[in-house]
N, C-alpha and C positions, 0 to 999 in steps of 0.2 A: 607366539612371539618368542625369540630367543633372550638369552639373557641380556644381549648388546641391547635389546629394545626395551628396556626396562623404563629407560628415561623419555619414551615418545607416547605418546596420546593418540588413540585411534579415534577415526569420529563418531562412534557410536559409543566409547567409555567417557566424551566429555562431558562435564557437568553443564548444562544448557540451561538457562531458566526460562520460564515460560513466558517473561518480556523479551527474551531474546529472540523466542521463537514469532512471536506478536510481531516484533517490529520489520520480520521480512516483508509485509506488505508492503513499506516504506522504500524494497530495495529496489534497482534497475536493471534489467536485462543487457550483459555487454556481450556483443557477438563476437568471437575470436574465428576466425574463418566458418566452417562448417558446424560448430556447437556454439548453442548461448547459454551463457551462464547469469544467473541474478544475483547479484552482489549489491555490500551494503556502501554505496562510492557517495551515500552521502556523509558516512564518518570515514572511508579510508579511501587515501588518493593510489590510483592505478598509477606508477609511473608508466612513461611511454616507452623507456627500456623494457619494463617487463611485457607490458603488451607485444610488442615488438619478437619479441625472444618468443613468447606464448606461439603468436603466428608465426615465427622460423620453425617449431619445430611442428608444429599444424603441417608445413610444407613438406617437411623432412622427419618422417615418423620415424625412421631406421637411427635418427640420433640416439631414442631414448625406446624406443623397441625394444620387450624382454629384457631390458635391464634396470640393476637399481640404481635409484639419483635422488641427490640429497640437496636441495635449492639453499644457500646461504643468504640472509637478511633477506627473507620470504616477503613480507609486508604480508599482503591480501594474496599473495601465494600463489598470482593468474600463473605461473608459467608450471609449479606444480599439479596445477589440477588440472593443464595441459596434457603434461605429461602423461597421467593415469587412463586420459581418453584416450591417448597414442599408442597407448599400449605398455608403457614402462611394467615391469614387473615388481615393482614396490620404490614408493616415490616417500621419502622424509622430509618437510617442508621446516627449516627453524630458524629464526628469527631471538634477539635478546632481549625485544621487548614479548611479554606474556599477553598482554591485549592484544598484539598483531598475530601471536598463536589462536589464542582464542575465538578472533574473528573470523578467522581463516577455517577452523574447526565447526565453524557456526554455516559459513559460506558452503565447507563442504557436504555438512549433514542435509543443508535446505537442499541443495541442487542435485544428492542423492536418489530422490524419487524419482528424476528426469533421468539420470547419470547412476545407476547405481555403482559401478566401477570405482565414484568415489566416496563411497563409504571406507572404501580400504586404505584414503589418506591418513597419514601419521606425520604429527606434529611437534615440535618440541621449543625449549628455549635454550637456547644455544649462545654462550660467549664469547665469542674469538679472541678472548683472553684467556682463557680457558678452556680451551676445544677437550682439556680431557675429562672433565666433569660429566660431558652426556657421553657413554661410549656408544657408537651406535654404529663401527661397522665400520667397513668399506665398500666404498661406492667408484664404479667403472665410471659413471656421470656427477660430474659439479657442475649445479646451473646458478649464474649470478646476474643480476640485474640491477644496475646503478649503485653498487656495493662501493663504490670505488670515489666516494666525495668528501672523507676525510681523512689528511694525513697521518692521523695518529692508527687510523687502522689497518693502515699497510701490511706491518709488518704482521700483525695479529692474523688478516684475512690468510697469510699467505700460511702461518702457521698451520692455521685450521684445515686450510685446502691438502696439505701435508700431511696434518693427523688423520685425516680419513683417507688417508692414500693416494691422494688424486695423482700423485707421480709414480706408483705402481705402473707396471707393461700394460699398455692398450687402454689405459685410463684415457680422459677426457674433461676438459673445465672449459667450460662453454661461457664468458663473460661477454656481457652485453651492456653497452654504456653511451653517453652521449657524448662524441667527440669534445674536450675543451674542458672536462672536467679538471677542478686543481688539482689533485694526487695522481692522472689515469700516468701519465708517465712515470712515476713512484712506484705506483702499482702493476708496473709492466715489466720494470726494471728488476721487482722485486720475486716477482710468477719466475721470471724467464730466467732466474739465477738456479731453480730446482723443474721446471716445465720445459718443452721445445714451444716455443710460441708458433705456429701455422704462417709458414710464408703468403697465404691467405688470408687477408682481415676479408671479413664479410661485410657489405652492406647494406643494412636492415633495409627495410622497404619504409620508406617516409618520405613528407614534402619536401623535406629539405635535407634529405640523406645526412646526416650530425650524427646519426646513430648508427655503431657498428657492432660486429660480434665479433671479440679474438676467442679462437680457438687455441688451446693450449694440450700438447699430446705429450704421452709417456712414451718414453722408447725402450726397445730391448736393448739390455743392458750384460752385457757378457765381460766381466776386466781379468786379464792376465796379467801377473805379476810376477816374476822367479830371482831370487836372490835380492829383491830391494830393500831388506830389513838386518843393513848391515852397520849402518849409524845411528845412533839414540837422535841423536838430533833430528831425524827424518820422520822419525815416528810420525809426532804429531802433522806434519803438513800431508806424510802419505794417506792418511785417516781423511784429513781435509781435502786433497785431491778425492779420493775414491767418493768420497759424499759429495762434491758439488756433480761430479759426470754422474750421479745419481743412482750408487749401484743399491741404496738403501732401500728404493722402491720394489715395492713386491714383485716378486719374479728375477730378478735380474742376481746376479754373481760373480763373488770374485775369486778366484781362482788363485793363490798365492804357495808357489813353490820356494823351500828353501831347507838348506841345511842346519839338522837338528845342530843346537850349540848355539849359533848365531849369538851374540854377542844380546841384542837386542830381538832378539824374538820373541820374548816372555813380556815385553814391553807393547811391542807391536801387536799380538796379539789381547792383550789389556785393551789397546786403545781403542782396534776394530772391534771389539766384542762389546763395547759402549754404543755401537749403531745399528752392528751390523749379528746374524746371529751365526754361530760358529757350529757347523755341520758335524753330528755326534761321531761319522765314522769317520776318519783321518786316512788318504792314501799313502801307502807306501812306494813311493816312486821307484821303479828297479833300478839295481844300482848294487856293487859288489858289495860295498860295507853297507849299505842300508840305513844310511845316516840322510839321506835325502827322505822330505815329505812333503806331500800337497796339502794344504789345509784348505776346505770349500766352505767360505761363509753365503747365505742365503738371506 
């Protein structure tokens, strides 16, 4: 493990007690398309989100194929332990309650012998008040499943989805919910102010189709700018434009040409380098007095 994994539990470091291990006879075999798995659904409830999401990606191995994903508010974790049969390349299941880690660590070690692939789940507890307490990395996939039924967590989820990157280039946040939830419009309003929401909603496969999955993608991100840091006053809304068009996400850049002196340049550059990070070498744009330069933040 690297040092970002300090904070995650793999399932053969967790501490298991031998009533724990006892009481899988008590579990039930739930089939997700072509694997069953025995889980303990007489203490933890499956939502039908995550079922659901589990079988999208059953159908569609290439979402989470060779890549890494990190599940937010995991509960019993089905859509992680999906993942690792599909192929992901390292799958982070966490959750901010520590019984729901735990269970999920327990689930994965039993169904190990069957599945040995997921011996390599890793687990954590994770706050979306605090996404920065576990560092754990960026992740090209965020999977979520009925994440989205209180309003006080809007704003926190969206955080967290941000702290791990999920609006980096070529990223992906795969939310899976039951239409009519109180906050899903909060929480769509709130994605789509730093995510491009998929002019595609998907819909899950159920009796009564209420369940869908938005996808949420990163775009490439390239911004040009020459001579706009000529007012102090603009400072701060230039900063706030370039962060909402999202040039903060990994990969993307902005490109800002202007003449040394500038009035406010020392200002503007302060303000960009609070988000964004400022490329060591500086171009000297051609130009007879040489008073012209490009600065490339990253």
């Amino acid at each position: 493990m690297s040092d970002s994994d300090e904070d995650c539990v793999n399932v053969f470091d967790a501490d298991l007690s031998e009533e724990e291990e006892d009481e899988t006879a008590s579990w039930q075999d739930v089939a997700v398309r072509e694997f069953v798995l025995r889980l303990p659904l007489h203490r933890v409830h499956v939502w039908r989100s995550s079922m659901m999401l589990a079988e999208h990606l059953c159908d569609h191995k290439e979402m989470v194929k060779g890549k890494q994903v990190l599940e937010l508010g995991c509960g019993l974790g089905l859509p992680s332990l999906v993942a690792l049969l599909c192929g992901a390349a390292r799958v982070v299941a966490s959750d901010l309650s520590p019984e729901a880690v735990a269970n999920l660590l327990t689930a994965a070690r039993h169904n190990s012998a069957r599945y040995p692939v997921l011996s390599e789940l890793e687990a954590c507890v994770l706050d979306w008040f605090r996404p920065q307490d576990a560092e754990l990395g960026a992740f090209p996939v965020i999977l979520a499943a009925d994440v989205n039924y209180e309003s006080s967590a809007v704003k926190p989820l969206t955080k967290t989805v941000l702290h791990h990157r999920c609006a980096a280039r070529g990223n992906t946040l795969y939310l899976a919910t039951r239409l009519g939830r109180v906050s899903l419009e909060q929480s769509l309003e709130s994605l789509q102010a730093h995510l491009t929401l998929d002019a595609t909603t998907t819909l899950l496969e159920d009796e009564d189709a209420h369940h869908v999955m938005f996808t949420f993608d990163a775009e490439l991100g390239a911004f040009l700018a020459a001579d706009v840091n000529y007012e102090s006053s603009a400072v701060k809304p230039l900063t706030k434009t370039v962060l909402h068009h999202r040039c903060a996400a990994r990969g993307n850049t902005l490109y800002l040409a202007t003449r040394l002196g500038r009035v406010s340049l020392e200002q503007s550059l302060e303000s960009l380098q609070a988000h964004l990070t400022l490329d060591e070498t500086m171009t000297l744009l051609e130009d007879e007095d040489t008073h012209h330069i490009m600065f490339t933040f990253v």
